[in-house]
N, C-alpha and C positions, 0 to 999 in steps of 0.2 A: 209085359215089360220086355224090353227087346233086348236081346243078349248081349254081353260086353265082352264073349270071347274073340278071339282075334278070327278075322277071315282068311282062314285058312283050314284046312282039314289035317294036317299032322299037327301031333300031340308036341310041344317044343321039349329036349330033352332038357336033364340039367346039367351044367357045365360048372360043377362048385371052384376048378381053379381058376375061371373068369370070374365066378362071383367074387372069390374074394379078392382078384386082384382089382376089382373094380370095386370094391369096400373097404379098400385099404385105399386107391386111390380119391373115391371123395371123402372119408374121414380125415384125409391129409389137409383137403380141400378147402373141408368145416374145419380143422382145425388151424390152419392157418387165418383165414377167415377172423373167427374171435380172438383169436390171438392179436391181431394188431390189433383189433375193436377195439380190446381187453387193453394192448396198451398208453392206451387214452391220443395215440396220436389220430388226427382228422385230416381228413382231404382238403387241399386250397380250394377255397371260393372260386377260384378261377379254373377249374378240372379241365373243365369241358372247352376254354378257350387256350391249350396250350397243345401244341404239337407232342411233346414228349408225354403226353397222359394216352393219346393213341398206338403211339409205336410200342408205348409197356404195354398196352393190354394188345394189340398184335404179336407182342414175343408171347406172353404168357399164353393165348389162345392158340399161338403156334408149338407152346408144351406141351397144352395138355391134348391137343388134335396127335400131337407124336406117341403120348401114351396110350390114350385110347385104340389108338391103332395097333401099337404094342399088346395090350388085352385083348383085341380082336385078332392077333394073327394066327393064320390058316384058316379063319373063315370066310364063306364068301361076305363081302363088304355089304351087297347089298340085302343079304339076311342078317346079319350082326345090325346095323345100322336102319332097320327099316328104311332102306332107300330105293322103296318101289313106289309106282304110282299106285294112289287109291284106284281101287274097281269101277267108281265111279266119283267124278273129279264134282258134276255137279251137288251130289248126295255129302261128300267131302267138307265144301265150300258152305253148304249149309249149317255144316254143325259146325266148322270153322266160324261162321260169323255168331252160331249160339257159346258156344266158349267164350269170346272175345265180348259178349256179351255179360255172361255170364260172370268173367275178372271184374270187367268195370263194375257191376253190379258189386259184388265185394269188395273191391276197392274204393267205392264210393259208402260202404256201408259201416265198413270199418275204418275212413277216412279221419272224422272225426273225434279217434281216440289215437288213431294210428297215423303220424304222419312220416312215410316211408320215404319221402323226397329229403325231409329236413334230415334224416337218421346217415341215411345212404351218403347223401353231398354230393350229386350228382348232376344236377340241374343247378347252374348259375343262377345269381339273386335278379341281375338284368341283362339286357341285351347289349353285348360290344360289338358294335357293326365294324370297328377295324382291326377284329381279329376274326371275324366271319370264316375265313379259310381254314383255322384250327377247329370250328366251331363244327362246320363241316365234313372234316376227317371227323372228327368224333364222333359225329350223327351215322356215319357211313360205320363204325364200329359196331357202336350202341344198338345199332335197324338191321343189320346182316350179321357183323363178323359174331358178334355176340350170341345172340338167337342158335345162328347154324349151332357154333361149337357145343355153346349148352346145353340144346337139343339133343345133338349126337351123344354127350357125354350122357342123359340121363332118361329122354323118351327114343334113346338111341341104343348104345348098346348094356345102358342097366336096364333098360324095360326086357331085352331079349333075355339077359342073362338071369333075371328073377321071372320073368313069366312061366317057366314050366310049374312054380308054386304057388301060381294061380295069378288070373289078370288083376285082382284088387290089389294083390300082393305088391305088384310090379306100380302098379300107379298111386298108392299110396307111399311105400316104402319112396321110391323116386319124386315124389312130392316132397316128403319128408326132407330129404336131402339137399334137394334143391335149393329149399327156402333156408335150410340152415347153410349153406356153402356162402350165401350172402353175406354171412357174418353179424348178421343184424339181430337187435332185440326186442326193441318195437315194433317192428315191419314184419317179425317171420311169420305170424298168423297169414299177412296176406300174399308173403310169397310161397306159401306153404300150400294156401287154395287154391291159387295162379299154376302150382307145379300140377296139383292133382286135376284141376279141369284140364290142363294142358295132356297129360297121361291120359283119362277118360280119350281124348281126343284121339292119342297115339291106337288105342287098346279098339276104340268103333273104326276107324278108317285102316287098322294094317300097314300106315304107312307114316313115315316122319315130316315129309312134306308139308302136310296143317298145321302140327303144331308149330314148325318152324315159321308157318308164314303167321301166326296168331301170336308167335313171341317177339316176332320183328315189328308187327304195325303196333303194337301194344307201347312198346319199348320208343318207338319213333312216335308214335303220339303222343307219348305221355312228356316226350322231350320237349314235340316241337308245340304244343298247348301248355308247358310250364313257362318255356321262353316267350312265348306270346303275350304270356299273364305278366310275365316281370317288366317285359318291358314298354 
């Protein structure tokens, strides 16, 4: 069985004031999160065809990009962040497309008890072709701005900051989180798998690149194949 330490040959130290300032900030994150869940307000049917549902999660992913950065400073960016290229982009792309596999595979298995679209309200019930341009901005959110910041926040610099206690550690614990920062209660089994295949991913390639581009197509497909279905 092929090892899941990282590629690299130094031993990563621990940094326990990053850890906790990064455990303080996604337990803020989760608990925000169920808190609105918790108090019974929902998201309009219309999320995803309104301008002003981009620009808040543009402010909010431009918060928490200013924190993160805050818990990363004085280091270099691109070790805090896994922000190197894999060793090999080909070897990369393959396990990139087994992960991507691998979600849909649990998403499709736990579909039928879990429905994580209707929980979440993120995905319009049909298609408004005359608000197409808010629809849009949102997909451009949802496919990049999303993914990136995610990532960075948690197979970014909490994989770094928990890996010296070992890489399960780091991709489990960071799965964990992940899938609870959604806020959700039906859905967390499966954004809970989705976090930890995504981690596996960070923990074989050394680098945050995959899993970003496997939380972007995942997230853009799952949009633009719900909307194809409604309407």
């Amino acid at each position: 069985m092929e090892s899941l330490d990282m590629e690299r040959a130094d031993t990563p130290r621990p940094m326990p004031k990053r850890l906790v300032g990064w455990l303080l900030f996604v337990l803020a994150l989760t608990g925000l999160a169920y808190a609105s869940r918790l108090s019974g307000s929902e998201a309009p049917d219309d999320l995803a065809y309104r301008y002003s549902s981009s620009i808040a999660a543009l402010v909010q992913y431009a918060i928490m990009l200013g924190i993160l950065l805050l818990i990363a400073r004085g280091l270099p960016l691109r070790d805090a962040f896994a922000l190197r290229r894999p060793t090999s982009w080909g070897r990369a792309l393959g396990l990139a497309l087994a992960a991507l596999v691998a979600i849909w595979a649990i998403s499709a298995a736990l579909s039928p008890f879990l429905d994580a679209n209707e929980e979440q309200g993120l995905v319009p019930d049909d298609w408004d072709s005359s608000r197409a341009g808010a629809f849009f901005a949102f997909f451009l959110v949802v496919t990049f701005v999303a993914p990136a910041v995610e990532e960075l926040t948690y197979r970014g610099i909490g994989f770094t900051v928990l890996a010296p206690y070992g890489t399960w550690v780091a991709i489990l614990v960071t799965g964990v989180f992940f899938g609870a920062a959604h806020g959700l209660l039906v859905a967390l089994p499966v954004l809970t798998g989705f976090g930890i295949v995504v981690g596996w991913l960070r923990a074989k390639t050394n680098s945050i690149y995959p899993s970003m581009l496997v939380h972007g197509v995942f997230n853009g497909t799952a949009l633009v194949v719900s909307v194809a279905i409604a309407g």
